[in-house]
N, CA and C atoms as an extended XYZ file, in Angstrom:
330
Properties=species:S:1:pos:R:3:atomname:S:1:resname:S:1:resid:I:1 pbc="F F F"
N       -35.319       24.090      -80.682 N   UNK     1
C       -36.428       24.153      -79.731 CA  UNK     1
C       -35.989       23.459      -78.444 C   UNK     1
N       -36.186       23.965      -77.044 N   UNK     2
C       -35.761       23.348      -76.246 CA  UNK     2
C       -37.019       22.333      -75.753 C   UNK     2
N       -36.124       21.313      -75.550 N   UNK     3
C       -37.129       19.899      -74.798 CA  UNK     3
C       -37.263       20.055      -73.637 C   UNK     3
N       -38.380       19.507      -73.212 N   UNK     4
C       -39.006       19.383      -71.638 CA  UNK     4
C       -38.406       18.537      -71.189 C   UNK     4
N       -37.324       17.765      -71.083 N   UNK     5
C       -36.449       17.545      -70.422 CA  UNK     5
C       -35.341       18.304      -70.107 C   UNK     5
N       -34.766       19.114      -70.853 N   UNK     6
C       -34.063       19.968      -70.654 CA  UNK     6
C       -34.237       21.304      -69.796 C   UNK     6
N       -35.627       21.437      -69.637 N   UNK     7
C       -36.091       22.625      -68.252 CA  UNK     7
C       -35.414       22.224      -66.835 C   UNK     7
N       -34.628       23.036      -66.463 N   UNK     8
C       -34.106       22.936      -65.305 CA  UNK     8
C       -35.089       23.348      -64.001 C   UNK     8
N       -36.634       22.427      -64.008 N   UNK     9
C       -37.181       22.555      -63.045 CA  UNK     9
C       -37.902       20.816      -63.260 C   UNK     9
N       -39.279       20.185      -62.362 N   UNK    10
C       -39.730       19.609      -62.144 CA  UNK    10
C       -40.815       19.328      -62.534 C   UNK    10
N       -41.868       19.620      -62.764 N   UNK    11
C       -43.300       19.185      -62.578 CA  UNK    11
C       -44.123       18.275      -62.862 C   UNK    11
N       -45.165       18.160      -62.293 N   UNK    12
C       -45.793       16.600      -61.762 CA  UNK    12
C       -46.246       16.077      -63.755 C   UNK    12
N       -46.804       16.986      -64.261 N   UNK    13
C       -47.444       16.061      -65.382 CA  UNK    13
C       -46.876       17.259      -66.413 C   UNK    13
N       -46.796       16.511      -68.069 N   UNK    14
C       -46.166       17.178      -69.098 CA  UNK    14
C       -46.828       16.285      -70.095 C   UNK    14
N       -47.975       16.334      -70.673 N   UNK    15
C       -48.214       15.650      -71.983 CA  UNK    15
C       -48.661       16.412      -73.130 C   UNK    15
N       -47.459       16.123      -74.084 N   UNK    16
C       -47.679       16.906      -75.274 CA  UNK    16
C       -48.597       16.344      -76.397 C   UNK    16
N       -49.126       17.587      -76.493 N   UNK    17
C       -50.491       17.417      -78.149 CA  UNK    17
C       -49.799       17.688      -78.668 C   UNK    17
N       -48.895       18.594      -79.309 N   UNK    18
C       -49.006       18.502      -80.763 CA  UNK    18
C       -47.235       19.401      -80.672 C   UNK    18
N       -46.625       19.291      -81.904 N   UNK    19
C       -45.367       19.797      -82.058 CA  UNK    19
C       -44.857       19.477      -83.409 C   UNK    19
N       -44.777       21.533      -83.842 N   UNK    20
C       -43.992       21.280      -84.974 CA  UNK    20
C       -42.594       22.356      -84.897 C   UNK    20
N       -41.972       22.770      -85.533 N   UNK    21
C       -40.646       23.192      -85.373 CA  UNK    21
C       -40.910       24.649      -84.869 C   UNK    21
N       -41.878       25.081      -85.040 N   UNK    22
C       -42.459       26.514      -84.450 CA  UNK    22
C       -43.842       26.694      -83.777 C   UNK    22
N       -43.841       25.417      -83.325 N   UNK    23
C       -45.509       25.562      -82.450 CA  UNK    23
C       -45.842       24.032      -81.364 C   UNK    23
N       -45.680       24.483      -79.974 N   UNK    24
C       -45.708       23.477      -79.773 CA  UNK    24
C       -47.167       23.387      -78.612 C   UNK    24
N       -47.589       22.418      -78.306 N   UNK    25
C       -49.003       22.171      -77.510 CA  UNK    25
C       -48.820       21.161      -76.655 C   UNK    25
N       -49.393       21.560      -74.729 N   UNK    26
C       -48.784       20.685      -74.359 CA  UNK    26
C       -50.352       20.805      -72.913 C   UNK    26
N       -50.215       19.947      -72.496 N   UNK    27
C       -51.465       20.124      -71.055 CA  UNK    27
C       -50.089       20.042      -69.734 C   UNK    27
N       -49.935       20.659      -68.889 N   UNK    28
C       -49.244       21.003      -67.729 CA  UNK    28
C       -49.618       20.594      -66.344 C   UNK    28
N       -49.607       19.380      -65.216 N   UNK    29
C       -50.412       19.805      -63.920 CA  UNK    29
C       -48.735       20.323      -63.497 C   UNK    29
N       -49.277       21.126      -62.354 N   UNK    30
C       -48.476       20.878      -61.239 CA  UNK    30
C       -49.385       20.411      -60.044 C   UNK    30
N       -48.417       20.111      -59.133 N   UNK    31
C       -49.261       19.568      -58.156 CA  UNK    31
C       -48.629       20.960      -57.004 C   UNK    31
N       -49.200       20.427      -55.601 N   UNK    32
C       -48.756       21.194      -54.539 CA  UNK    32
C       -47.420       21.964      -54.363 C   UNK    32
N       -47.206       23.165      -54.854 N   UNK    33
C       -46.499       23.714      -53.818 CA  UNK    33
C       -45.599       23.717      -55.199 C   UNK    33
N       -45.810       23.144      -56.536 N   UNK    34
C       -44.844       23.090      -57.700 CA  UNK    34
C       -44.897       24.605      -58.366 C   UNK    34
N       -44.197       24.816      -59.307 N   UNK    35
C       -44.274       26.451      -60.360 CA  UNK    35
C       -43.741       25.753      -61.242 C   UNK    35
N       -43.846       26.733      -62.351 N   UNK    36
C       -43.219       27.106      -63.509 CA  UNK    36
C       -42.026       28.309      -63.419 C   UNK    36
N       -40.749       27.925      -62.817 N   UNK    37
C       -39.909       29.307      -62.265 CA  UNK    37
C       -40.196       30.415      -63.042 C   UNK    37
N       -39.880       31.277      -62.738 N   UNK    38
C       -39.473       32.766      -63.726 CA  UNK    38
C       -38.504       32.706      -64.579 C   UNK    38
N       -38.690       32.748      -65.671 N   UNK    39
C       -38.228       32.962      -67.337 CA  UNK    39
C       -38.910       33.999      -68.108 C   UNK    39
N       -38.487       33.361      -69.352 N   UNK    40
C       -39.189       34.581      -70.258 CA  UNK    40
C       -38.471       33.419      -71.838 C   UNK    40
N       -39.220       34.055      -73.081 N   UNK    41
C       -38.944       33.629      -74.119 CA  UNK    41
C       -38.504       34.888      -75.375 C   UNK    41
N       -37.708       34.484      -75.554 N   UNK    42
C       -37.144       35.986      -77.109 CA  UNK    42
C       -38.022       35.999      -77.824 C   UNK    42
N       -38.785       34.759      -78.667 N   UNK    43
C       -39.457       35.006      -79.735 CA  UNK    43
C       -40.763       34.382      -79.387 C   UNK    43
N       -41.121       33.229      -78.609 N   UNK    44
C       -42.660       32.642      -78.615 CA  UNK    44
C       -42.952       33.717      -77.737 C   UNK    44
N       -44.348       33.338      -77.643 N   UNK    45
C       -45.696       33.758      -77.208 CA  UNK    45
C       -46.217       32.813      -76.355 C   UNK    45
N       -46.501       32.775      -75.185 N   UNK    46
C       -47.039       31.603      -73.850 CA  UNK    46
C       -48.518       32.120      -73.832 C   UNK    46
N       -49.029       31.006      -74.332 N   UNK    47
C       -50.527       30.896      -74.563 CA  UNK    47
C       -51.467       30.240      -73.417 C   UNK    47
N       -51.318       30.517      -72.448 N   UNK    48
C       -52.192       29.396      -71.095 CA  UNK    48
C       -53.509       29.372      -70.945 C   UNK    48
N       -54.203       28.402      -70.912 N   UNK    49
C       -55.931       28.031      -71.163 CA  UNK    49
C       -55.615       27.537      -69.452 C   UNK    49
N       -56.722       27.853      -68.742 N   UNK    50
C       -56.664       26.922      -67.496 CA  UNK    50
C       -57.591       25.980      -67.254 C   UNK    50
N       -57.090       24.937      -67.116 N   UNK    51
C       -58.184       23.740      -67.474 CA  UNK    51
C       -58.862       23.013      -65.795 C   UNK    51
N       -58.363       23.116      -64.677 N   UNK    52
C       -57.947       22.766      -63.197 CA  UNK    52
C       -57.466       24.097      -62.797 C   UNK    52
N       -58.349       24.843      -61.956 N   UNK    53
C       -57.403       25.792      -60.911 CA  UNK    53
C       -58.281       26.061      -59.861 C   UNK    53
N       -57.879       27.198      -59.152 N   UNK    54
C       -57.349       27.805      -60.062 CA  UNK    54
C       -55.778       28.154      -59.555 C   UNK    54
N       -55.334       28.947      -60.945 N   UNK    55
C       -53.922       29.166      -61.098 CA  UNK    55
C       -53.594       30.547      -61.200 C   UNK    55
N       -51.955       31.015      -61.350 N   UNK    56
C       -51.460       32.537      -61.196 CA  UNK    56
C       -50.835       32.405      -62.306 C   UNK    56
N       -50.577       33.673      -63.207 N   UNK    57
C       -49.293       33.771      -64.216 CA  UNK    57
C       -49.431       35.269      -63.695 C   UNK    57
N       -47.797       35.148      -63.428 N   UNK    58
C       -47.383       36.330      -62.648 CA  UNK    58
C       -46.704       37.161      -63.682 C   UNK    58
N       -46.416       38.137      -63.675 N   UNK    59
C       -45.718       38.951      -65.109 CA  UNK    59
C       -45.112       40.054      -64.183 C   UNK    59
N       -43.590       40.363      -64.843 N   UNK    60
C       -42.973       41.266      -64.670 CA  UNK    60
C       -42.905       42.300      -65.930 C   UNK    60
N       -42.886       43.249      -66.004 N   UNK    61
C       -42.397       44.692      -66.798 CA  UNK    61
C       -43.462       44.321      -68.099 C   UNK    61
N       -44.620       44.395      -68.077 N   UNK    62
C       -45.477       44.966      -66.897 CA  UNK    62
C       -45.669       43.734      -65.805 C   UNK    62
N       -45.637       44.677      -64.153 N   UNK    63
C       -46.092       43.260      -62.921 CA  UNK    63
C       -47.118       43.313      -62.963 C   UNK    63
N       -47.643       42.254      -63.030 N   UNK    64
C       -48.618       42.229      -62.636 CA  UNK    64
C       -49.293       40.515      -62.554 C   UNK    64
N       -50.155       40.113      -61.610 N   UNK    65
C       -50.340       39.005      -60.849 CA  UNK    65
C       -52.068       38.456      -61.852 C   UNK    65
N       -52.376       37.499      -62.618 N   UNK    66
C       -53.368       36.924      -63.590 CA  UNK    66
C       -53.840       35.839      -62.454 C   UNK    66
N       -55.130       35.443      -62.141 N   UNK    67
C       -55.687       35.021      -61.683 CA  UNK    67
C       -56.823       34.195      -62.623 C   UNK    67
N       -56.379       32.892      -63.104 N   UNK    68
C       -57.536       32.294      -64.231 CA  UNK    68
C       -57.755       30.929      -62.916 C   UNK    68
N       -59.088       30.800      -63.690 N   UNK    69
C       -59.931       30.250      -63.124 CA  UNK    69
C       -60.624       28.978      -64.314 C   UNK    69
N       -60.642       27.702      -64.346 N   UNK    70
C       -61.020       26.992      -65.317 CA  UNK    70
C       -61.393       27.506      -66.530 C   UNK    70
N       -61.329       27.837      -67.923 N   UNK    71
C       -61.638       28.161      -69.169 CA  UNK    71
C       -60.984       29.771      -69.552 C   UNK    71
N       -60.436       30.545      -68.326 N   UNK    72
C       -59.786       31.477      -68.386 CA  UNK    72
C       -58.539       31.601      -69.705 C   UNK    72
N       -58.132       32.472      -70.242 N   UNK    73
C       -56.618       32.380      -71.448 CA  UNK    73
C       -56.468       33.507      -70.740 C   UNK    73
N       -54.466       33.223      -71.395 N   UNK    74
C       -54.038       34.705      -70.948 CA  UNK    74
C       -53.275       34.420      -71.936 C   UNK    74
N       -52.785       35.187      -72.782 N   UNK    75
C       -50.742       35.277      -73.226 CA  UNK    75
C       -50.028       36.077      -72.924 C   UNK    75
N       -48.388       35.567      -72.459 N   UNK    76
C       -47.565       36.252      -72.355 CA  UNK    76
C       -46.772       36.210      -73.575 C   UNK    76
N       -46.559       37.999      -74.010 N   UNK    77
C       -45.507       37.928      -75.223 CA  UNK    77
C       -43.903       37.848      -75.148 C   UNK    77
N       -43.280       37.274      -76.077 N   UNK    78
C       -41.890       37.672      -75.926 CA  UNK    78
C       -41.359       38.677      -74.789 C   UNK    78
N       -40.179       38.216      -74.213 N   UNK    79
C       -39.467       38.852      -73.658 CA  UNK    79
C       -40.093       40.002      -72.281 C   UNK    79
N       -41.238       38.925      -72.089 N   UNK    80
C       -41.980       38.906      -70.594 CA  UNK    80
C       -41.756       38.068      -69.655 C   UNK    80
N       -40.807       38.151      -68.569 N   UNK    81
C       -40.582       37.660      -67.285 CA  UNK    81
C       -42.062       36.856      -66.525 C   UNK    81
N       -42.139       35.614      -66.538 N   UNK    82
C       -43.543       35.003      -66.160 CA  UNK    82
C       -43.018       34.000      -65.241 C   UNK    82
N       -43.983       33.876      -64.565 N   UNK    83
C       -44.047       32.483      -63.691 CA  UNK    83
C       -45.513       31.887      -63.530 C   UNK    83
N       -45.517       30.544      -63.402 N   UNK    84
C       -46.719       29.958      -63.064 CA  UNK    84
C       -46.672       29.040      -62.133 C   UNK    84
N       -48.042       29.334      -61.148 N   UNK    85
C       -48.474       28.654      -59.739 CA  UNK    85
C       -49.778       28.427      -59.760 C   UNK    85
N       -49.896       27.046      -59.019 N   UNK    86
C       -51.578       27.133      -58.530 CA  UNK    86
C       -52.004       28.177      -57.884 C   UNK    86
N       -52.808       28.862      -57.518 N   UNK    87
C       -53.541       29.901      -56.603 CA  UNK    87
C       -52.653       29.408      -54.924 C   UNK    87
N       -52.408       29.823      -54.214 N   UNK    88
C       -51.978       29.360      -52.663 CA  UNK    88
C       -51.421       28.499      -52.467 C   UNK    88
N       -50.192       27.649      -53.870 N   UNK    89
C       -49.684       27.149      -54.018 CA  UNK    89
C       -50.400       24.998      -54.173 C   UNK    89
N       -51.597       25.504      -55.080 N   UNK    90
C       -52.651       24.582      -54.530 CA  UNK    90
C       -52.049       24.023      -55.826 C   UNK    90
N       -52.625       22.725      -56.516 N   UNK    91
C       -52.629       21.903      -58.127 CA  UNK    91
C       -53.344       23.138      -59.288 C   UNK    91
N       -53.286       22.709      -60.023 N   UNK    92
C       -53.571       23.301      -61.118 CA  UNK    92
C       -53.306       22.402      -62.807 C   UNK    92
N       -53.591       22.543      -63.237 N   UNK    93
C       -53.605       22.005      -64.694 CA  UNK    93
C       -54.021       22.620      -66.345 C   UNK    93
N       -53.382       23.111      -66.522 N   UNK    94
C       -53.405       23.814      -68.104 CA  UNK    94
C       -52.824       23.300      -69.154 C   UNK    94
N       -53.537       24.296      -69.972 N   UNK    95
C       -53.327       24.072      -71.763 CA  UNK    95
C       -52.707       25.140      -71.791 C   UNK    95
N       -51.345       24.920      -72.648 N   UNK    96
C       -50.100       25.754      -72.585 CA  UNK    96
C       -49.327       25.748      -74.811 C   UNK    96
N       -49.695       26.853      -74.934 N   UNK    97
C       -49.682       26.939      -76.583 CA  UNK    97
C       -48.453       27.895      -76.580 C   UNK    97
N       -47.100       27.139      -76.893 N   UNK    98
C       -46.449       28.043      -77.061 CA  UNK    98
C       -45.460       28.343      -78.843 C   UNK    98
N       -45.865       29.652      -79.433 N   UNK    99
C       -45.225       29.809      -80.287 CA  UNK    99
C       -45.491       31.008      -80.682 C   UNK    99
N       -45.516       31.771      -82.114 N   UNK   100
C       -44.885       30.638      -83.126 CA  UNK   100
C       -43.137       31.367      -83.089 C   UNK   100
N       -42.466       30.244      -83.494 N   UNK   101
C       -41.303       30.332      -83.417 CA  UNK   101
C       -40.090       29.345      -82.754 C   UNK   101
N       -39.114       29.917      -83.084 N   UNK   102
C       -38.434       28.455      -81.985 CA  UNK   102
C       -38.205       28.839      -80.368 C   UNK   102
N       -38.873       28.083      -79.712 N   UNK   103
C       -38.713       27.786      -78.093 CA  UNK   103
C       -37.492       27.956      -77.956 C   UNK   103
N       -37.378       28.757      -76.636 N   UNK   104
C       -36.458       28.452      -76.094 CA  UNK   104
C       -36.730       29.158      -74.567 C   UNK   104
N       -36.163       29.193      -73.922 N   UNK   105
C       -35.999       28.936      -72.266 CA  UNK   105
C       -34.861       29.955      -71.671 C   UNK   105
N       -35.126       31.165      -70.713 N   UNK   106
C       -34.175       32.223      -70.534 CA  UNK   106
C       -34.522       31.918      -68.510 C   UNK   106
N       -33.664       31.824      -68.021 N   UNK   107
C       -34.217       31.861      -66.383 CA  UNK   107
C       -34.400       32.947      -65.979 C   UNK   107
N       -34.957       33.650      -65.277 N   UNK   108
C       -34.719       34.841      -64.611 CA  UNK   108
C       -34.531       34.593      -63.112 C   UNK   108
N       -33.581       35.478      -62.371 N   UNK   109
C       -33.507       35.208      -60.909 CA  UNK   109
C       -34.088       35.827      -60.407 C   UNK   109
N       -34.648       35.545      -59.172 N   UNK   110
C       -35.698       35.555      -58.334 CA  UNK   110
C       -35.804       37.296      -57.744 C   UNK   110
């Protein structure tokens, strides 16, 4: 499973609820102007609750641009190209359920 230290990006807050070898639970802010780059996962499932927004999960093949708004869910399945932003690059803060399976982390370029 890859660790949140090991993401080759930044963001302002990362506190994990819960983690087992195929399921992990975590609350996310970013602040201004932060993302979640574009990746994708082989086997989990990206589960996002929006708790603070609002926020974007952007999806490639299929594109298309998610617009949640406090209590909003979306999932992205396996081997979906995603990114996540506040709305206009504003804060945001979610509940982020990702599994089941083992994590792992693919970049996609821009």
């Amino acid at each position: 499973m890859t660790k949140p230290e090991d993401l080759p990006y930044f963001i302002e807050g990362r506190k994990l609820i819960a983690q087992t070898p195929d399921l992990r639970v975590q609350v996310l802010t970013l602040e201004q102007g932060q993302e979640v780059p574009w990746h994708y996962h082989t086997i989990v499932t990206d589960t996002f609750i929006c708790l603070d927004g609002p926020m974007v999960v952007s999806t490639r093949a299929p594109t298309a641009c998610h617009n949640l708004q406090a209590g909003d869910i979306i999932a992205v399945p396996p081997d979906t190209a995603h990114r996540v932003t506040g709305r206009e690059g504003r804060c945001c803060r979610f509940v982020i359920v990702q599994g089941i399976g083992e994590h792992d982390y693919v970049a996609v370029n821009d």
